[in-house]
C-alpha positions in Angstrom: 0.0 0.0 0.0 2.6 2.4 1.1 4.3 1.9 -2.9 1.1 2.7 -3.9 0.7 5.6 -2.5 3.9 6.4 -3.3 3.1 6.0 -7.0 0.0 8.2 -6.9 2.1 11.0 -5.4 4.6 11.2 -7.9 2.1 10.7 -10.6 0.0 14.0 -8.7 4.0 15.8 -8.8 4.6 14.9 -12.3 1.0 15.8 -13.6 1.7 18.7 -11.7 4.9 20.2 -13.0 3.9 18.9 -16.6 0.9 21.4 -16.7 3.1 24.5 -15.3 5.7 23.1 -18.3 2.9 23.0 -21.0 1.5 26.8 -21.7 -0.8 28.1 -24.6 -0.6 31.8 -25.4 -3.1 33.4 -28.0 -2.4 35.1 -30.9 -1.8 38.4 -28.8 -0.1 37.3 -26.1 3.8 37.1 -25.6 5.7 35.4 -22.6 8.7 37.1 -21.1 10.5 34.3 -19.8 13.4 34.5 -16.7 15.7 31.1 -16.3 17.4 31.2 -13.2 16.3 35.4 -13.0 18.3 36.1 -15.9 15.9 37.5 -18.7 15.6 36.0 -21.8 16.8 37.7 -25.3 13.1 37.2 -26.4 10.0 36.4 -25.8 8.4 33.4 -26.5 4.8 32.5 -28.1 2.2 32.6 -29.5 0.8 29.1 -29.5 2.2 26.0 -27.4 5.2 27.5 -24.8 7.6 25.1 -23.3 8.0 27.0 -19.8 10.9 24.4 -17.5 9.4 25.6 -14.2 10.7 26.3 -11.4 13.6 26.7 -13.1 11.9 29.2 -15.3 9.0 31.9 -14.6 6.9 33.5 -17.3 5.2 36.8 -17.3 2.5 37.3 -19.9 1.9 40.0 -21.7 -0.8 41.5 -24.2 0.4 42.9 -27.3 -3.6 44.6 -28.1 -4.2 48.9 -27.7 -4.8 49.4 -24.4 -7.5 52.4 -23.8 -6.7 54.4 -20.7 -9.2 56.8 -19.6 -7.3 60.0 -17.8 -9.0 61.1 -14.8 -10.5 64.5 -14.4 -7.2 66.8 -14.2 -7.6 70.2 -12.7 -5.7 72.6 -14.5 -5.6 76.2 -14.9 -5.0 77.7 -18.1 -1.6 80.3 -19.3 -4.7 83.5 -18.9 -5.7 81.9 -15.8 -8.6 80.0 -16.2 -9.9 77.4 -14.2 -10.8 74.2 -16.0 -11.1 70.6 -15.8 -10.0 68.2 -18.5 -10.0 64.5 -18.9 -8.9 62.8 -22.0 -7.9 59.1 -23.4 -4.6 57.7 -24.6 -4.2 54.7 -26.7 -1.0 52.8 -26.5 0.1 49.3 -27.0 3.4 47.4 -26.0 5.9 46.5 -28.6 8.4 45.6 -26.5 7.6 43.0 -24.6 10.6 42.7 -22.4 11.7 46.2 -21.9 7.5 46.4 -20.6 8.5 43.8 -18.0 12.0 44.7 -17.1 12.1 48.7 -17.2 9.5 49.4 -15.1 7.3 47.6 -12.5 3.8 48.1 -14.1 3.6 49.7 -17.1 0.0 50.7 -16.9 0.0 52.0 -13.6 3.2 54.3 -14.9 1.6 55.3 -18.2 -1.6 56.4 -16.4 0.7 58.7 -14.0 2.7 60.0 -16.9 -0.2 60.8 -18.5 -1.6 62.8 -15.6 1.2 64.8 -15.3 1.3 65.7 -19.3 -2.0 66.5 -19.5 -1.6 68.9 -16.5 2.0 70.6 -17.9 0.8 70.7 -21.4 -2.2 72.0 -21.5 -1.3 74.8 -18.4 0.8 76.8 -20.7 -1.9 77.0 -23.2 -4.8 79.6 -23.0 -8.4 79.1 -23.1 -9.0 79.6 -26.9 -6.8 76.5 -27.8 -8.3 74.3 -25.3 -11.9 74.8 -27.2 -10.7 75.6 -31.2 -7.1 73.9 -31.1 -7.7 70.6 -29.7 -6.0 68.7 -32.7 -2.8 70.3 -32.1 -3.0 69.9 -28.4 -3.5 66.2 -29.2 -0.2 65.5 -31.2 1.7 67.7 -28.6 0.3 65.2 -26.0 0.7 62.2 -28.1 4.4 63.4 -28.5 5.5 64.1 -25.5 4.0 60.7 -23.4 5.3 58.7 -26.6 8.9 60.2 -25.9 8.8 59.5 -22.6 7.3 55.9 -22.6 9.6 54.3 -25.4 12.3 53.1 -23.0 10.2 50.9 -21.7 8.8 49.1 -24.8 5.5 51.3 -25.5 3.9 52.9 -28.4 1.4 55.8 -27.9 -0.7 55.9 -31.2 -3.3 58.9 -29.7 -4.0 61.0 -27.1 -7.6 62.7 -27.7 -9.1 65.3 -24.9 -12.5 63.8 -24.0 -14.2 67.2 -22.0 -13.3 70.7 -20.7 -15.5 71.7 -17.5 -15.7 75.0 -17.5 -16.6 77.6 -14.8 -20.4 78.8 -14.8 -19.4 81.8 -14.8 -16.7 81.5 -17.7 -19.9 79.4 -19.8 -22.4 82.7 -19.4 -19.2 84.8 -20.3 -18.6 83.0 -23.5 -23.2 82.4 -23.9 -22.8 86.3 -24.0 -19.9 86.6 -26.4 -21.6 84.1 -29.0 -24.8 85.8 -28.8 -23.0 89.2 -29.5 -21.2 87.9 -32.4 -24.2 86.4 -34.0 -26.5 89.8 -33.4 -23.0 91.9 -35.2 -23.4 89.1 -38.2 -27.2 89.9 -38.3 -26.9 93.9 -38.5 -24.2 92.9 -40.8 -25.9 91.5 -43.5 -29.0 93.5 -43.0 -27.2 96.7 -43.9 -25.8 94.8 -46.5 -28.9 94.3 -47.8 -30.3 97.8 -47.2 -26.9 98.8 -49.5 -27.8 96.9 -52.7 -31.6 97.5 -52.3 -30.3 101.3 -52.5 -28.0 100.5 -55.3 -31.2 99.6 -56.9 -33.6 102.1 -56.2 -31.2 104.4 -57.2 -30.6 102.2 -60.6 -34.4 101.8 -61.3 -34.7 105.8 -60.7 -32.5 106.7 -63.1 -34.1 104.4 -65.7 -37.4 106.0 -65.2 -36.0 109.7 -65.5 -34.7 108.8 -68.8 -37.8 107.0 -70.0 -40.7 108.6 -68.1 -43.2 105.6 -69.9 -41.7 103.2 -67.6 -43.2 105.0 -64.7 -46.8 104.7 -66.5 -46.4 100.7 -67.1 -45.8 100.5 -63.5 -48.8 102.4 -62.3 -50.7 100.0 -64.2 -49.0 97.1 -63.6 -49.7 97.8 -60.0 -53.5 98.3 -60.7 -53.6 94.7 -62.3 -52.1 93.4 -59.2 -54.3 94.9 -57.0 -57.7 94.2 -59.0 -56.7 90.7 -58.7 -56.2 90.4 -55.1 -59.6 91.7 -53.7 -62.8 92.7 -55.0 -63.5 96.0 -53.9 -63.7 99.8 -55.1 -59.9 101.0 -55.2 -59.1 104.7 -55.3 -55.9 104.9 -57.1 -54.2 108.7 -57.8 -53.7 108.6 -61.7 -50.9 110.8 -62.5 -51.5 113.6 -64.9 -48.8 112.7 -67.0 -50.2 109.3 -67.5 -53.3 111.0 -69.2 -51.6 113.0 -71.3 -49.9 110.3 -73.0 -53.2 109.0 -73.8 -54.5 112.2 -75.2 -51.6 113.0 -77.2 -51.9 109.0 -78.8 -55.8 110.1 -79.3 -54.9 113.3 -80.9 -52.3 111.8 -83.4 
């Protein structure tokens, strides 16, 4: 009995270590491998992963774009304004060993580094670029973090700001502005209009002064417009001029 329990112990042991030997890594996934706590030149996978434990550890690691919200950042802008901005990097390791062996958590230290961009960057710029120049903002962001987190193995593809709270007080400030700039547009084009309607006038009296007949067609023309709106008596002031025309035709 006592060789058969022996037998089922090491058969427990072997089955044991086998399945820490045997590893599967997906498509995405990479293993950074240590033998004896030296690190490996590369990383091993995907598919079926020979790991010699205990001999050797494995640390796995995803290859996909990570999406990192940033927090809520309070920041105050170059002219002094009070805001608060979050915004979203994208990233994804390519390095799979520097990820591991430059720094103790790479998420953990992108998220801070981003923090702390967002907050430098965008508190030398003013308030105007933080609403109209986002896109440039953006790539300085994108820049700067990328810089910063290539020693350890990571690409930042984009950095987008998500929202800018602004102040109450700042929002009615710029409600105020808007609504001043659209009445300036209105009076704008209104006096533009009242400029070529002049232009007009001024074109259509000329034209009658040198061809007084004109002035007659439009009496009438108005009559016939008139007549066939309503039907009632119309009192219309019949220029003397008008009849004379009419005479002197009768005459000839």
């Amino acid at each position: 009995m006592e060789g058969l329990y022996g037998i089922i112990v090491v058969a427990v042991l072997a089955i044991f270590v086998v399945s820490r030997w045997i590893n599967i890594l997906n498509e995405y996934e990479r293993a950074v491998t240590f033998w004896l706590g030296r690190l490996a030149p590369k990383p091993k996978g995907p598919g079926l992963v020979f790991i010699f434990w205990p001999f050797e550890k494995m640390v796995k690691v995803s290859l996909r774009t990570v999406v990192m919200d940033v927090p809520p950042q309070d920041i105050i802008t170059r002219d002094n304004v009070s805001v608060k901005v979050n915004a979203v990097v994208y990233f994804r390791v390519v390095d799979p060993n520097r990820a591991i062996a430059e720094v103790e958590n790479y998420l953990y230290a992108t998220s801070q580094l981003s923090q702390t961009t967002l907050r430098s960057v965008l508190g030398q710029a003013e308030m105007d670029e933080l609403l109209s120049a986002r896109d440039k903002l953006n790539d300085r962001l994108q820049e700067i973090i990328d810089h910063q987190t290539d020693p350890w193995g990571i690409k930042v593809s984009t950095v987008e700001l998500k929202h800018v709270d602004l102040p109450q007080e700042m929002q009615r400030a710029m409600a105020r502005q808007a609504e001043a700039e659209r009445e300036k547009r209105a009076k704008i084009i209104h006096a533009d209009g009242e400029l070529q309607a002049s232009v007009k006038l001024a074109e259509a009296a000329e034209i009658v002064s040198v061809n007084p007949v004109t002035l007659q067609l439009r009496y009438l023309q108005t009559l016939t417009e008139i007549s066939a709106e309503k039907n009632s008596t119309i009192i219309f002031p019949l220029p003397i001029d008008l009849l004379k025309a009419f005479t002197a035709t009768e005459r000839k």
